[in-house]
C-alpha positions in Angstrom: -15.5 -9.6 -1.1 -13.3 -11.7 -3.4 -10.7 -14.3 -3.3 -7.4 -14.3 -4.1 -5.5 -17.2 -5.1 -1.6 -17.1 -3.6 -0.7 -18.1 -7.4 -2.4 -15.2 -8.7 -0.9 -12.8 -6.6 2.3 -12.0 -9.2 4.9 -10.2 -7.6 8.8 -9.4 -8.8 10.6 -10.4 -6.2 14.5 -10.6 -5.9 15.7 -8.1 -3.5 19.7 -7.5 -2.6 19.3 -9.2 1.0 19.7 -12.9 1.8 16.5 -14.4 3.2 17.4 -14.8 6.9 18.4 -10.9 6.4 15.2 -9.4 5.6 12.9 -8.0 7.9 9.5 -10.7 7.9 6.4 -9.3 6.8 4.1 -7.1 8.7 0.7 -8.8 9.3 -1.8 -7.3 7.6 -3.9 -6.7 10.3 -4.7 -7.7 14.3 -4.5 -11.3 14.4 -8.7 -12.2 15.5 -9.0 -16.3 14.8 -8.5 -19.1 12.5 -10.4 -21.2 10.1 -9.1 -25.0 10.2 -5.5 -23.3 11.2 -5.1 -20.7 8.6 -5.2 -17.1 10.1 -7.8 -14.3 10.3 -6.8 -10.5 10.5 -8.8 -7.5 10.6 -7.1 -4.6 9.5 -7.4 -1.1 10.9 -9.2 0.1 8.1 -12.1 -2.2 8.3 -12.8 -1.4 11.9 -13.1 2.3 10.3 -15.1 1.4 7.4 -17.1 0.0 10.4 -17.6 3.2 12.5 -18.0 5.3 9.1 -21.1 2.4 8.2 -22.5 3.4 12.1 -22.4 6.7 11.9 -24.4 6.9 8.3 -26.7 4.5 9.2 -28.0 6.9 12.3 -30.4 8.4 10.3 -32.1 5.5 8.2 -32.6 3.4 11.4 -34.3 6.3 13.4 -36.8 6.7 10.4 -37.1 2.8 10.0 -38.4 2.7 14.0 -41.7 3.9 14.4 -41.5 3.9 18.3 -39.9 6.9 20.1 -35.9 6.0 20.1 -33.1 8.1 22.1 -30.2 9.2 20.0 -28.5 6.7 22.5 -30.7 3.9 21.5 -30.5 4.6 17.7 -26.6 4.5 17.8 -26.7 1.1 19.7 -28.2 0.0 17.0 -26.4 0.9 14.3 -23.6 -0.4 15.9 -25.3 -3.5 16.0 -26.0 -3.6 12.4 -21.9 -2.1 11.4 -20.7 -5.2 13.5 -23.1 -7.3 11.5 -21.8 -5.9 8.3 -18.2 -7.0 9.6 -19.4 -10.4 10.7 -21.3 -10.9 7.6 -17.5 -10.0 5.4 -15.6 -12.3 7.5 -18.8 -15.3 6.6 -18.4 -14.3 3.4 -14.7 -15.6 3.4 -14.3 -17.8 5.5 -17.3 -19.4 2.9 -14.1 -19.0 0.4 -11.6 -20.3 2.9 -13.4 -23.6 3.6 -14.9 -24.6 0.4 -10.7 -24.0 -0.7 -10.0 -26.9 2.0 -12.6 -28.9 0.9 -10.6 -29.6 -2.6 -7.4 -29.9 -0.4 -5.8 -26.0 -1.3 -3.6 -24.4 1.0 -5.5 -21.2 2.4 -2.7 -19.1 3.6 -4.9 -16.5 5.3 -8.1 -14.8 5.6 -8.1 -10.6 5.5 -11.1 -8.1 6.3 -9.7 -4.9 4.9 -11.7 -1.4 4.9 -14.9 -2.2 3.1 -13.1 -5.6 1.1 -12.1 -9.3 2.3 -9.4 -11.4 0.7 -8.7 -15.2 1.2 -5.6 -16.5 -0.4 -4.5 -19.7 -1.0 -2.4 -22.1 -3.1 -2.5 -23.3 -5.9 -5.2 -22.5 -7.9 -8.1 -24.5 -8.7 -7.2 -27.6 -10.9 -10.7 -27.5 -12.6 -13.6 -25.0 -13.8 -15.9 -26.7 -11.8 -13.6 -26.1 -8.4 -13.2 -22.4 -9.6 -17.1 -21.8 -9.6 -17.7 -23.6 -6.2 -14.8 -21.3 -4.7 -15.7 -18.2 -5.9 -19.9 -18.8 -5.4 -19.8 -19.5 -1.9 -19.0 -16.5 -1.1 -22.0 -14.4 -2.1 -23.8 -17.4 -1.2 -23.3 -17.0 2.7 -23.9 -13.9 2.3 -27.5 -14.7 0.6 -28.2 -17.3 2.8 -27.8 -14.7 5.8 -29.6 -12.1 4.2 -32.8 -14.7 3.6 -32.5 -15.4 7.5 -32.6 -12.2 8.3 -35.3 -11.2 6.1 -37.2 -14.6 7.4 -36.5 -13.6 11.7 -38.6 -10.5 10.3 -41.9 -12.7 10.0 -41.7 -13.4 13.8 -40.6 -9.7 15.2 -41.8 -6.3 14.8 -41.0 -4.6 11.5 -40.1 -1.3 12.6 -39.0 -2.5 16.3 -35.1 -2.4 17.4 -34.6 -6.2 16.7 -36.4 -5.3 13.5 -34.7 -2.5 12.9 -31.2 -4.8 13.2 -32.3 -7.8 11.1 -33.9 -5.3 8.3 -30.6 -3.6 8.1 -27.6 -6.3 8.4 -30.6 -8.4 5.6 -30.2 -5.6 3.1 -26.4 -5.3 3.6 -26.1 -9.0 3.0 -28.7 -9.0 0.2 -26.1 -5.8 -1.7 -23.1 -7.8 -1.0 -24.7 -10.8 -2.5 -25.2 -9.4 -5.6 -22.8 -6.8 -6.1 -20.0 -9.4 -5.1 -21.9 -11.6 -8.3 -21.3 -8.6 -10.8 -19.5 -10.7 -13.6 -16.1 -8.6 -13.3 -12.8 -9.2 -11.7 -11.5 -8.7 -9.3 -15.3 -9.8 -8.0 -16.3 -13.0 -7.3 -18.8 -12.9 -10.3 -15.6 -12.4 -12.3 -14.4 -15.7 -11.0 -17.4 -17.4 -12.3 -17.3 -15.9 -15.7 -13.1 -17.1 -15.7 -15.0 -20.4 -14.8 -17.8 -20.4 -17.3 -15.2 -19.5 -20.2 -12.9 -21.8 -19.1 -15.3 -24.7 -18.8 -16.9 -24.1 -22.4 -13.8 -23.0 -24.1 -10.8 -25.5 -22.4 -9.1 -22.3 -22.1 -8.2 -20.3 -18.6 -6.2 -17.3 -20.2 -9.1 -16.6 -22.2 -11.3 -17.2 -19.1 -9.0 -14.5 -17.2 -9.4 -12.4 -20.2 -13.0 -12.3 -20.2 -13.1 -11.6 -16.7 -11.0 -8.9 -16.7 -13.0 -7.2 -19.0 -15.8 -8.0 -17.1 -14.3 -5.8 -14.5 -13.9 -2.6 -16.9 -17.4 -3.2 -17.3 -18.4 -3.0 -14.1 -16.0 -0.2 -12.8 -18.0 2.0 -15.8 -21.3 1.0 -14.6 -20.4 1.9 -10.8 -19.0 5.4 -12.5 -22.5 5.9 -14.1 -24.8 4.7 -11.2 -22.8 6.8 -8.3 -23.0 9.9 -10.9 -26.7 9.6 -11.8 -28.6 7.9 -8.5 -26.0 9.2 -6.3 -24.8 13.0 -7.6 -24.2 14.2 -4.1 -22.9 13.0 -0.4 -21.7 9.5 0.4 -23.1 8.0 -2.1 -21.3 9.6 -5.0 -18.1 9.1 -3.7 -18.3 5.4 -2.2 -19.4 4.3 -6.0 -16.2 5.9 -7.2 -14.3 4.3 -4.7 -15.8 0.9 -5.7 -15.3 2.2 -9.6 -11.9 2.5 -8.7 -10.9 -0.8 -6.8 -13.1 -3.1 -9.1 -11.2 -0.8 -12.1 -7.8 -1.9 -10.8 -8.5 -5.1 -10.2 -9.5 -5.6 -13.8 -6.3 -3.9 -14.6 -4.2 -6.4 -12.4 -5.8 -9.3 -13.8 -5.3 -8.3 -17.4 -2.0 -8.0 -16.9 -1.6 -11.6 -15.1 -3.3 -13.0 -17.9 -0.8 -11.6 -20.6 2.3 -12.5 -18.2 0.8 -16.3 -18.4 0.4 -16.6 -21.7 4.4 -16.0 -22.0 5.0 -18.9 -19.2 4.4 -22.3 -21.6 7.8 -23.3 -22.3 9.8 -21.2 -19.7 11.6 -24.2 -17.5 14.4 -23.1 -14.9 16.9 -25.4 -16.9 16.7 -23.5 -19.8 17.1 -20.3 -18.4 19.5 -21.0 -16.2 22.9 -19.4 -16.3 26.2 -21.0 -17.1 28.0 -20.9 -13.6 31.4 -21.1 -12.4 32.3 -22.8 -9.3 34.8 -20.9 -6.8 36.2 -21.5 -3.4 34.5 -18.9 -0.7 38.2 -17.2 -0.4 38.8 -16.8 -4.0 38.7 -13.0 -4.5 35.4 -11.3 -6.1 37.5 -9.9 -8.4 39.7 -13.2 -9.3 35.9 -15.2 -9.5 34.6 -12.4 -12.0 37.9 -12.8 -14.3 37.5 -16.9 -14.4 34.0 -16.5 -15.2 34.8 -14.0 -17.8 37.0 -16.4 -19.2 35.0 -19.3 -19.7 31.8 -17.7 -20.6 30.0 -18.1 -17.4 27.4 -15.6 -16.1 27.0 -16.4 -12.5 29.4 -18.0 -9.6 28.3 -20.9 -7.2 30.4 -21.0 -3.9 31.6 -24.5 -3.6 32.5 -26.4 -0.3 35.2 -29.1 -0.1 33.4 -31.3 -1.8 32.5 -29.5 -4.7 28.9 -28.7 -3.3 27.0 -25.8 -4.1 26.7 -23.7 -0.4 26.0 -20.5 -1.8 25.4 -18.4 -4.9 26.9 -15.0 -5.8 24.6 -12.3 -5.3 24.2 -10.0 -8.4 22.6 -7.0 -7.0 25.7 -6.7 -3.8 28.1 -7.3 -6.6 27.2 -4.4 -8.8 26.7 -2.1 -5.7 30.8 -2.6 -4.9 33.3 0.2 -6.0 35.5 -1.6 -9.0 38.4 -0.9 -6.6 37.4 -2.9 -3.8 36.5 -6.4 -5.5 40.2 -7.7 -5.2 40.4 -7.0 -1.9 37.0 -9.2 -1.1 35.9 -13.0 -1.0 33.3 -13.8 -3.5 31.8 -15.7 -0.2 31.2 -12.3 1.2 29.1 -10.9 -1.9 27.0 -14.6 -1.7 24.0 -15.5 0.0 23.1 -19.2 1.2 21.4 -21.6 -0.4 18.1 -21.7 1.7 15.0 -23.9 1.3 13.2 -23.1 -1.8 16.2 -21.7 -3.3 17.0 -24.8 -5.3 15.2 -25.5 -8.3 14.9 -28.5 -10.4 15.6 -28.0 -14.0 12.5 -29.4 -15.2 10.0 -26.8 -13.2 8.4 -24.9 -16.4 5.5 -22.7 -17.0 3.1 -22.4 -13.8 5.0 -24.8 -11.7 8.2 -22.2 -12.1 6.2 -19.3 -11.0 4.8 -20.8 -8.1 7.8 -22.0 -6.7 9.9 -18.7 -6.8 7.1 -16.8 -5.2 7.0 -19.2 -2.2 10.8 -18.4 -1.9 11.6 -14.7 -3.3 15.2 -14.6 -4.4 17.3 -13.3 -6.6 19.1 -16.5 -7.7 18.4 -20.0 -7.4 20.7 -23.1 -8.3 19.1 -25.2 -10.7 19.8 -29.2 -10.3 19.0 -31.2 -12.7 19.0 -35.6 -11.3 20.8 -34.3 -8.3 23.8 -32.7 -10.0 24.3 -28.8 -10.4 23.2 -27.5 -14.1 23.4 -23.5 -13.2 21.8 -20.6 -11.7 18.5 -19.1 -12.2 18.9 -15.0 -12.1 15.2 -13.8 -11.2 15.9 -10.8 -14.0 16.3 -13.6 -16.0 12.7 -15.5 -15.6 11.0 -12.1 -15.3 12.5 -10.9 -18.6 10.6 -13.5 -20.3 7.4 -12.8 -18.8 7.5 -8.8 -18.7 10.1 -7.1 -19.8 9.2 -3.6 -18.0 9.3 -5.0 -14.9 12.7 -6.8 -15.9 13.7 -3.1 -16.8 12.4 -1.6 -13.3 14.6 -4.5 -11.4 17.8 -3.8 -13.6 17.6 -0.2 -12.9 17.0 -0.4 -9.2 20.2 -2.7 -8.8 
């Protein structure tokens, strides 16, 4: 229903436990294929969005056939036309996922979800021009299927099962095309109004504004429409629904909009801390004293040659009784130095954010020409950029 650039997708991350330590991410869903190697999933909740679509489209089809139909026969069809409805979703983004390749983006995966599909991928499109293509290609499978189907009708029975099947999976394609066009985020018409602002104005943010707004917009309209065309059954309540995840989307994309206006200027050198280097058997409390001392905010376990190995967790640290830090190695409160944990001092602005979300930490060691500059304290970086969220972290520690 809409994509989802990786970049976009702004999360705090920074937990207590060392990469190779955490448990790895749930798939989203039952692994069903791939486009060009990246994976598709389908997700419980779109094979029950599925049934839910069969069962209310019993009654419609048997009124669409004009030849006598056993309730057997109808529900084969709708069947038919729900698995359509799914097949048409997944065209829909794998539309997304290929036109993303095509201008050389990393598509990390393709998800049907309940009644929604997501592609995401990284980074975001350089260009307005790229943005438009990506997010229009979408709806335009979808149209494209809906004309074909509305097309096979010329040569089959209208009211007959096949034409019962293409009538039904045309008009489902023919709504998604122009409800996924509705010039709100997080919809794909959202996308193209980020692209049209951006490609008349020079300006993205202002793009994402505009979009977002977009979104309230629609998310009212849905509101209105479901409580004046549909005031009872289904109908009501799947408009609300929609209201709800369009509304929220908007929301979301606001509030990525305001957190990249604060990025221009952020660089990982200059918000790195001052760090001491310590031997992995000095004593935690011993290392806290000498940094004390000298006005350093975070500790770097060194090896024999004065290498960074690993970097002095904050959150393990402040979760130790007082009591107990002489009594343990700084090299036992510190977690590894793992790919993607090292940053160059010169990352800034979008650059920075994209390359602590491929590696969630809570520190990284900055370098700057190769040699050790300091250490980048996640808080830190998501201070700058929202401040509540910086609050949430601290208080969770």
């Amino acid at each position: 229903m809409e994509d989802q650039p990786g970049a976009a997708r702004h999360g705090v991350p920074g937990g207590a436990e060392p990469p190779e330590r955490r448990p790895a991410p749930r798939p989203p869903g039952m692994r069903v294929g791939h486009v060009r190697g990246a994976p598709i999933f389908v997700s419980p909740l779109a094979v029950v969005f599925a049934a839910l679509v069969a069962s209310l489209l019993i009654d419609p089809i048997r009124d669409h056939l004009t030849i006598a139909a056993t309730d057997g026969h109808v529900l084969v069809l709708s069947l038919l036309v729900s698995a359509g409805f799914l097949l048409s979703l997944l065209a829909h983004e794998i539309g997304h996922a290929l036109t993303a390749q095509r201008f050389g983006l990393h598509v990390r995966s393709v998800t049907l979800h309940g009644f929604a599909g997501f592609t995401e991928f990284e980074p975001e499109p350089a260009t307005a021009a790229r943005e438009f293509l990506i997010a229009f290609v979408g709806p335009a499978v979808n149209g494209v299927i809906g004309g074909l189907c509305f097309l096979g009708l010329l040569a089959v029975p209208d009211h007959g099962s096949v034409g019962a099947v293409l009538f039904f999976i045309g008009f489902t394609n023919a709504a998604l095309f122009v409800f996924n066009l509705a010039p709100g985020l997080p919809l794909d018409g959202g996308r193209v109004v980020v692209a049209a602002v951006w490609a008349i104005g020079h300006d993205k943010l202002r793009g994402l504004r505009a979009g977002a707004y977009g979104g309230f917009v629609v998310a009212g309209a849905l509101v209105v429409w479901g409580a004046t065309k549909n005031s009872d059954g289904f109908g009501a309540l799947y408009s609300y629904v929609l209201a709800g995840f369009v509304a929220f989307g908007a929301y979301q994309s606001l509030r990525s909009a305001k957190v990249r206006e604060r990025l221009p200027g952020l660089s990982a050198g200059r918000l790195a801390r001052r760090t001491l280097p310590v031997e992995a058997a000095v004593p935690l409390g011993e290392a806290l004293r000498r940094a004390q001392e000298v006005g350093a905010t975070a500790v770097a376990v060194i090896d024999r040659d004065g290498t960074p190995v690993k970097i002095m967790n904050g959150a393990s640290v402040d979760a130790l009784p007082e009591h107990r830090r002489p009594w343990m190695a700084v090299d036992e409160v510190s977690r590894s130095i793992g790919p993607g944990m090292t940053l160059q001092a010169e990352l800034e602005g979008e650059d920075l954010l994209a390359a602590v979300q491929r590696a969630p930490a809570a520190e990284y060691l900055v370098v700057q020409r190769g040699r050790p500059v300091g250490v980048l304290a996640m808080v830190d970086l998501v201070a700058r950029i929202d401040p509540a969220a910086a609050a949430r972290m601290v208080s969770h520690r």
